[in-house]
C-alpha positions in Angstrom: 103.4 82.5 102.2 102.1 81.1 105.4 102.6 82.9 109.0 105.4 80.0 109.6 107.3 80.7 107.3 107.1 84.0 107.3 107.8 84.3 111.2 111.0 81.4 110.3 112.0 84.3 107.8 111.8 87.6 109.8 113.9 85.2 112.5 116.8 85.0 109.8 116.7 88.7 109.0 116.2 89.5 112.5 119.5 87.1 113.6 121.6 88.5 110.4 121.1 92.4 111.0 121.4 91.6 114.9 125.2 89.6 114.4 126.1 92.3 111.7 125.6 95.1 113.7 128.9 94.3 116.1 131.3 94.8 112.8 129.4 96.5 111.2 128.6 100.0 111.6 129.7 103.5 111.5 130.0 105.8 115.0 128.4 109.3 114.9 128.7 110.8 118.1 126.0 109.6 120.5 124.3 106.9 117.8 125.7 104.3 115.6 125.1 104.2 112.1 123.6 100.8 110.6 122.6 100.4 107.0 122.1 96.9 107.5 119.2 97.8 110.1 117.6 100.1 107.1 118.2 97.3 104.2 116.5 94.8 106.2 113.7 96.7 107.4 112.6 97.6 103.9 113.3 93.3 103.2 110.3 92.7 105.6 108.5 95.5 104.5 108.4 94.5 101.1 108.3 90.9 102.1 106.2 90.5 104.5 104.4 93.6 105.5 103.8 96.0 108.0 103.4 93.7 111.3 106.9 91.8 110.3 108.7 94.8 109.5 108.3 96.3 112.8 108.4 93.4 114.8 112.0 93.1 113.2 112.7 96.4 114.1 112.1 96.2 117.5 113.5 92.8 118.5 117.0 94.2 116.5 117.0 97.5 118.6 116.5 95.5 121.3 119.1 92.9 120.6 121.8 95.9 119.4 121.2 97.5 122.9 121.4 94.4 125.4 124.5 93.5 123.6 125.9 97.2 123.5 126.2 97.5 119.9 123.5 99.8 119.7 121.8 102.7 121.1 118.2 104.1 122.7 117.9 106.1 119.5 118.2 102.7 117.4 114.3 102.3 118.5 112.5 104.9 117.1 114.8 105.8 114.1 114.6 102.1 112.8 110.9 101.2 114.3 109.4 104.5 112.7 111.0 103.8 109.4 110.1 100.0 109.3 106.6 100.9 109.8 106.6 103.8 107.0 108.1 101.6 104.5 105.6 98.7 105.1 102.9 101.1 104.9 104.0 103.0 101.8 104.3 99.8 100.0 101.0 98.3 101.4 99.1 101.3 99.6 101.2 101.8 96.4 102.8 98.1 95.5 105.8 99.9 94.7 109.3 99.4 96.1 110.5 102.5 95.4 107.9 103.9 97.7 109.1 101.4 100.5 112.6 102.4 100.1 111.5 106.4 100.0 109.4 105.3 103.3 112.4 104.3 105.2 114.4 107.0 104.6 111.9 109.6 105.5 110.7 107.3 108.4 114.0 106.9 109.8 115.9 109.9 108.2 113.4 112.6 109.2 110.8 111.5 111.8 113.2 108.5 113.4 115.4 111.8 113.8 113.8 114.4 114.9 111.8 111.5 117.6 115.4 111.2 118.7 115.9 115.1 120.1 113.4 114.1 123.0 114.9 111.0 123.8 118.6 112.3 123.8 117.4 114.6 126.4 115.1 112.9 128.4 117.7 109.3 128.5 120.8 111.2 128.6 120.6 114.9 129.5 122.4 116.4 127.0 121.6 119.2 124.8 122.0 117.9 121.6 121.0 119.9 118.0 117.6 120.0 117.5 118.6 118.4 113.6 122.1 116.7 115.1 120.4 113.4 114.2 119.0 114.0 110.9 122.1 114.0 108.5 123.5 111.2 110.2 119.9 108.8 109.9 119.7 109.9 106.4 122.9 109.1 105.4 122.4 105.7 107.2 118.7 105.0 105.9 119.5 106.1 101.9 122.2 103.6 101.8 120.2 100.7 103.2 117.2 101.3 101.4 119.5 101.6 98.2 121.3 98.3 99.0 117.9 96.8 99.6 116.3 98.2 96.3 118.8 96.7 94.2 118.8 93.4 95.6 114.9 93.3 95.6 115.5 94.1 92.3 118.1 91.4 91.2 115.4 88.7 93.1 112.6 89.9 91.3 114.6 89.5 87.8 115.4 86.3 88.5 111.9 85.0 90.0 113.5 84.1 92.9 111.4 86.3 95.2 108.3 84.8 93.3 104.9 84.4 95.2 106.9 85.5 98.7 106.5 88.9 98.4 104.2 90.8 99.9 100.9 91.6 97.7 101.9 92.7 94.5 105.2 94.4 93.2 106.2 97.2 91.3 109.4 98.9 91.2 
């Protein structure tokens, strides 16, 4: 796949996750949770690979926060996840490991990279692990949501020669 269409792609997942994200979503105290964010990320993970998945990332935590449907904590939850799945599945070629990667790249580190920022950004105390159910909960059911549907394209060839190096599930 060439860088334009690639680039024209993470633009459409990029513009779908960032108009989702006003309907749908689930508040948990301070942050929002957004499977959509989680599914997409591991799409341009497996995709289109690490510099595309957290390029997406970024501009949708950016987006979700100048429009106010998101929160500072979108950033490093979604951004360190992105960037785990992409590089999970860069060294194995398997999508399990890119889903696996976003859940323990948002769910744990994207978490616990939270506690700093709620304090620094808000000055509240906030539990040391008061993030970590919440992004898990968020992250498993994206990732799950994307694995099946990777898995429905890849039955029916449709994701055929546009995904990024080889697949496995």
């Amino acid at each position: 796949m060439n860088n334009i269409r690639k680039l024209s792609l993470t633009a459409m997942i990029t513009a779908l996750t960032a108009l989702t994200s006003s309907f749908i979503f689930i508040p948990a105290g301070v942050a929002k949770i957004f499977p959509i964010q989680h599914l997409a990320n591991v799409l341009t993970a497996v995709m289109l690979g690490p510099a595309y998945a957290l390029a997406q990332a970024f501009i949708v935590s950016l987006l979700r926060n100048l429009a106010g449907t998101g929160s500072v904590f979108a950033f490093p939850g979604s951004m360190i996840g992105a960037l785990l799945a992409a590089w999970l599945y860069k060294k194995t070629k398997r999508i399990t490991f890119a889903c696996l990667g976003e859940v323990v790249g948002t769910g744990v580190i994207g978490a616990l990279a939270c506690y700093p920022i709620a304090i620094l950004f808000l000055g509240e105390k906030v539990a040391l692990l008061g993030f970590l159910p919440a992004f898990t909960l968020s992250s498993f059911t994206g990732a799950t949501i994307a694995f099946v549907l990777l898995k429905i394209f890849l039955k029916n060839s449709y994701l055929e020669g546009k995904i990024y190096g080889n697949r496995r599930l």
